[in-house]
C-alpha positions in Angstrom: -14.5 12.8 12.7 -16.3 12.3 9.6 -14.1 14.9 7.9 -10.9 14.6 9.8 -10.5 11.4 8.4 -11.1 12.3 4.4 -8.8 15.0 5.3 -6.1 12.6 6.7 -6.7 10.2 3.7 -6.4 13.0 1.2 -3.3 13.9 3.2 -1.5 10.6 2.6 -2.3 9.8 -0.6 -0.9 13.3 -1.4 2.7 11.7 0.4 2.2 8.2 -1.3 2.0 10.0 -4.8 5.3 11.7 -4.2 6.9 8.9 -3.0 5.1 6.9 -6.2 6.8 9.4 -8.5 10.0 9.4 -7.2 10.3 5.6 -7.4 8.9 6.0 -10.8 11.8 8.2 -11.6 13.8 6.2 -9.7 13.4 2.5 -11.2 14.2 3.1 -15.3 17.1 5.3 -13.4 18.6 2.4 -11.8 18.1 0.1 -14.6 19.4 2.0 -17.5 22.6 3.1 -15.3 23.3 -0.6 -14.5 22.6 -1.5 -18.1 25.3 0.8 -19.1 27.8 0.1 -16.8 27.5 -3.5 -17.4 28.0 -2.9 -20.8 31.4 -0.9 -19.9 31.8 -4.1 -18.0 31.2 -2.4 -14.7 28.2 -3.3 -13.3 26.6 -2.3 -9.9 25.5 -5.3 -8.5 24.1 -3.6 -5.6 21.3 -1.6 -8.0 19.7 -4.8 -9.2 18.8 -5.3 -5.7 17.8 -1.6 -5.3 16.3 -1.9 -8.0 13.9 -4.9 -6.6 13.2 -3.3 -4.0 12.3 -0.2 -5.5 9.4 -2.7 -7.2 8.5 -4.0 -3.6 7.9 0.1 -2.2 5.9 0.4 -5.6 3.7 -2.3 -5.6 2.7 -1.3 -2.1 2.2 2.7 -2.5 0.4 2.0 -5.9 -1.9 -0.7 -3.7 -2.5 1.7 -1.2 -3.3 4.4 -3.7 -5.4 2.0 -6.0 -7.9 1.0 -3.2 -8.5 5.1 -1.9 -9.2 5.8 -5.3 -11.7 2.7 -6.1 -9.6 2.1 -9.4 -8.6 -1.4 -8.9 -9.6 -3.9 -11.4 -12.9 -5.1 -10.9 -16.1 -6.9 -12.1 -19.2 -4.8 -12.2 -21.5 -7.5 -13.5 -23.5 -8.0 -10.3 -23.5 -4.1 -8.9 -25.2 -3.2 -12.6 -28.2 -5.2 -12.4 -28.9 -4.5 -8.6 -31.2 -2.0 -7.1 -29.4 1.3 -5.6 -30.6 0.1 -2.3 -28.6 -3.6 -2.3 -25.8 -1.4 -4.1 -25.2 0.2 -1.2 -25.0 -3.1 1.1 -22.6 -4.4 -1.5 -20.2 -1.7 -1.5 -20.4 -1.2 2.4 -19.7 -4.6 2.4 -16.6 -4.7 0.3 -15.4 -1.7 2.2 -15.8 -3.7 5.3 -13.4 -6.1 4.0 -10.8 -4.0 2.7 -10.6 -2.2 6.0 -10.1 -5.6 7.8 -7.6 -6.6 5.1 -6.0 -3.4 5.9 -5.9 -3.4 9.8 -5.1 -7.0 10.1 -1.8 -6.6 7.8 -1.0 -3.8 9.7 -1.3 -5.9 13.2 0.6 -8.6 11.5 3.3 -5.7 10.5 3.3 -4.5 14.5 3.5 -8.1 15.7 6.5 -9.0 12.9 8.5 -5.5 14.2 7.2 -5.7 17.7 8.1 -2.4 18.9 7.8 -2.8 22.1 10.0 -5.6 23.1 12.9 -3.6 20.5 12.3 -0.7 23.1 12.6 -2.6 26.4 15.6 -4.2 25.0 17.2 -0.8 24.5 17.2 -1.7 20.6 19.5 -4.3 21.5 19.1 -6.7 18.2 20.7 -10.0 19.5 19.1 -9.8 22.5 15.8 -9.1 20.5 16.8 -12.2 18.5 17.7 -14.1 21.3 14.5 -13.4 23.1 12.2 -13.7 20.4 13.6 -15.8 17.6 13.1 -12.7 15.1 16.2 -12.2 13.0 14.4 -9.4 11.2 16.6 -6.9 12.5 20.1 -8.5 11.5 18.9 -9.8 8.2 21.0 -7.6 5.6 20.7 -7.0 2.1 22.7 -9.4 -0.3 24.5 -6.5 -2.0 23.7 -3.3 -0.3 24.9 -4.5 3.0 22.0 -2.5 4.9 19.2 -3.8 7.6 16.3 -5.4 5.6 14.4 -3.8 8.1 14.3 -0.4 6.7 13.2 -2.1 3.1 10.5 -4.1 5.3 9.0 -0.7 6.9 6.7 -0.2 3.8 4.4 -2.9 4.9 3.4 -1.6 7.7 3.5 2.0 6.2 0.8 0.3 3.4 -1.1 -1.6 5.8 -1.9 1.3 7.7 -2.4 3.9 4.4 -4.7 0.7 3.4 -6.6 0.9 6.7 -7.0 4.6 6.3 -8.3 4.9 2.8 -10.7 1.8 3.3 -12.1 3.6 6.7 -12.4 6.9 4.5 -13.7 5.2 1.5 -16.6 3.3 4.1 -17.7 6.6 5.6 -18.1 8.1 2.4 -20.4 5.3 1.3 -22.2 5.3 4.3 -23.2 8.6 4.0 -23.8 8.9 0.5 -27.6 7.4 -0.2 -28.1 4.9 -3.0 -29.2 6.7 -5.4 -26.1 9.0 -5.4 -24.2 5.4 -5.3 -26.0 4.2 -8.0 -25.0 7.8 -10.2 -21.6 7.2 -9.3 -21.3 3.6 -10.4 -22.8 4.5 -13.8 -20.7 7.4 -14.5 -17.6 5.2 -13.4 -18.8 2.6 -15.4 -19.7 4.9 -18.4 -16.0 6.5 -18.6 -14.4 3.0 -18.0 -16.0 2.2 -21.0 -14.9 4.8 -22.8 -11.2 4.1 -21.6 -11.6 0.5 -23.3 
């Protein structure tokens, strides 16, 4: 299971960089082609909002991305003074959380979409609204005239490339000892220093 699940991991963070470097590509694109069509005095309303949204997929992938690859910002104060031993606890601990931050925004994603009463309504969206007071699937774009819901879809997508990486990134530390921890820490620490 152990390696199933790096592999997975490894998997969609290789799918979440592509879709991070399209958007990448994507955003200036949008801007500096609305930029000069305002200035011929024909703007594209509709790719400011694209271009929002684009920001929104972005800042979710890039999460995603940041907390499988340990590079989010982060004080290292406590973990450099502490024995590889209470290292360990610390970092299965905040691997613990990340995982529960993960799965719980990914049950709040399934309960906010609820699937299952979109299928037994034979993805009928105003009885869906009707029946459960979620307008989710009706609520358009301002400009783009498209379902919000397809925009929305990257939470749960995140939540659950969140939950995956954090369950990865706890099985790793679990079975790495302390003392390889501890190695680890200092030669992160030692080229983030560099960095600065």
């Amino acid at each position: 299971m152990y390696r199933a699940v790096l592999k997975f991991s490894d998997a969609l963070s290789l799918l979440e960089r592509i879709l991070v470097y399209a958007l990448v590509i994507a955003l200036p694109l949008l801007v500096l082609v609305n930029t000069l069509a305002r200035t011929l005095r024909v703007p594209f309303y509709w790719m400011d909002e694209l271009a929002i949204l684009c920001m929104v997929w972005l800042a979710m992938l890039t999460m995603s991305l940041t907390l499988k690859s340990r590079d989010a910002v982060a004080v290292t104060m406590l973990l450099d003074i502490v024995p590889p031993g209470l290292m360990k606890i610390m970092k299965v601990t905040v691997d613990l959380l990340v995982l529960t931050f993960g799965l719980v925004l990914l049950v709040l994603s399934y309960r906010w979409f609820d699937p299952l009463t979109l299928i037994s309504l034979d993805f009928d969206f105003k009885q869906f609204s009707g029946r459960t007071f979620n307008f989710m699937y009706q609520d358009t774009t301002s400009t783009l005239g498209l379902p919000k819901f397809w925009f929305w879809l990257i939470v749960p997508f995140a939540a659950f490339g969140t939950s995956v990486h954090a369950l990865a990134n706890l099985l790793k530390t679990l079975a790495a000892t302390p003392h390889q921890l501890n190695s680890e820490h200092h030669a992160q620490t030692a080229m983030s220093g560099e960095l600065a």
